[in-house]
Every structure is written in structure tokens, then in C-alpha cells.
C-alpha positions as CSV (number, residue, x, y, z in Angstrom):
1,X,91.7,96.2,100.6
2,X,88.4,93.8,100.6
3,X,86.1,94.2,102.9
4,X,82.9,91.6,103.2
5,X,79.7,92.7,105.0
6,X,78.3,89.6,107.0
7,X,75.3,89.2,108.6
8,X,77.0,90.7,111.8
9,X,79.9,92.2,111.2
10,X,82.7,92.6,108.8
11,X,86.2,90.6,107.7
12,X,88.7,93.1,106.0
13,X,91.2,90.9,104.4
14,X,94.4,93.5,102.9
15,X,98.6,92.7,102.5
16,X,100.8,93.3,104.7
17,X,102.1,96.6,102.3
18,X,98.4,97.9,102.1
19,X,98.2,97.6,106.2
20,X,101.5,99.7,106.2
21,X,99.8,102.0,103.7
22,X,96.7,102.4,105.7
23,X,98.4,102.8,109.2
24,X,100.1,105.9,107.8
25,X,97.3,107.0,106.1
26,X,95.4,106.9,109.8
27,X,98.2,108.4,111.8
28,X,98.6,111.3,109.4
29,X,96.0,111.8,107.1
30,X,95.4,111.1,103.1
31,X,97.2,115.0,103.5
32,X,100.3,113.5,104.5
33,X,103.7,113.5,102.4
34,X,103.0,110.3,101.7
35,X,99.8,111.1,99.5
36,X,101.7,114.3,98.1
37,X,104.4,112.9,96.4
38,X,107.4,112.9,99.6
39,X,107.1,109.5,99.6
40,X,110.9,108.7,99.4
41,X,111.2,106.9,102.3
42,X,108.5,104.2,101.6
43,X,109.3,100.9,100.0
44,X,108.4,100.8,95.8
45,X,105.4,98.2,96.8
46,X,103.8,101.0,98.8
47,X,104.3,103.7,96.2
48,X,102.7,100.9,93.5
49,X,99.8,101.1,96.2
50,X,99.6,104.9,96.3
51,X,100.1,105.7,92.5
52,X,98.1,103.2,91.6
53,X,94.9,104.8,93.9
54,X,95.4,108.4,92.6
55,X,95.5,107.2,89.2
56,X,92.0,105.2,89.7
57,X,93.8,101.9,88.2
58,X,92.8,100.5,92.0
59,X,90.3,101.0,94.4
60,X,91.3,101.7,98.0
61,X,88.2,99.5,99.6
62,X,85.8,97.0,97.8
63,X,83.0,96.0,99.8
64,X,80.9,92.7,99.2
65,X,77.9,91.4,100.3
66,X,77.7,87.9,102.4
67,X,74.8,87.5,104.0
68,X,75.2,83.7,105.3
């Protein structure tokens, strides 16, 4: 997930999978299943996602500067 700090504001640009990702993360928490390993039901591209935050190989946000 990108997100860009404008002058007013913010544009947060992520995939489809991450927004999947992050709408289960917000409905049950980064304590969920999900984040604990009982994540059979998700689709490989959102495990990829997951694995690849705990292990620090990714970065769940990165936020830029644009001050147009």
C-alpha cells in the first residue's frame, strides 16, 4: 500500500488483494486468524501479502512526500 501526503490530503493507491487484505484486517483486527496462521480460506495472493509483512520482506504502508 502507497500512500502520498499532498499538500491537502492524501491518495492511497493499493491492489485489489491488498484492499481485501486490509478490509479484514479492519473488520477483525491484525489478531484475527488471518494474521495467526488460520488463513486457509484466503486466496495464495493474500497469504503472499501476509507472509511477506510478518517476515519484513514488505512494508504494510509507505508514505511519500508531494507537496505540489
Amino acid at each position: 500500500m502507497k500512500i502520498t501526503r499532498m499538500k491537502k490530503g492524501y491518495i492511497i493507491r493499493l491492489s485489489d488483494t491488498e484492499m481485501a487484505v486490509l478490509n479484514v484486517t479492519m473488520s477483525e483486527g491484525m489478531g484475527s486468524g488471518m494474521w495467526q496462521g488460520e488463513n486457509q480460506h484466503m486466496d495464495p495472493e493474500q497469504k503472499r501479502i501476509i507472509t511477506e509483512v510478518q517476515t519484513m520482506k514488505r512494508d504494510w504502508m509507505v508514505i511519500t512526500e508531494d507537496r505540489r
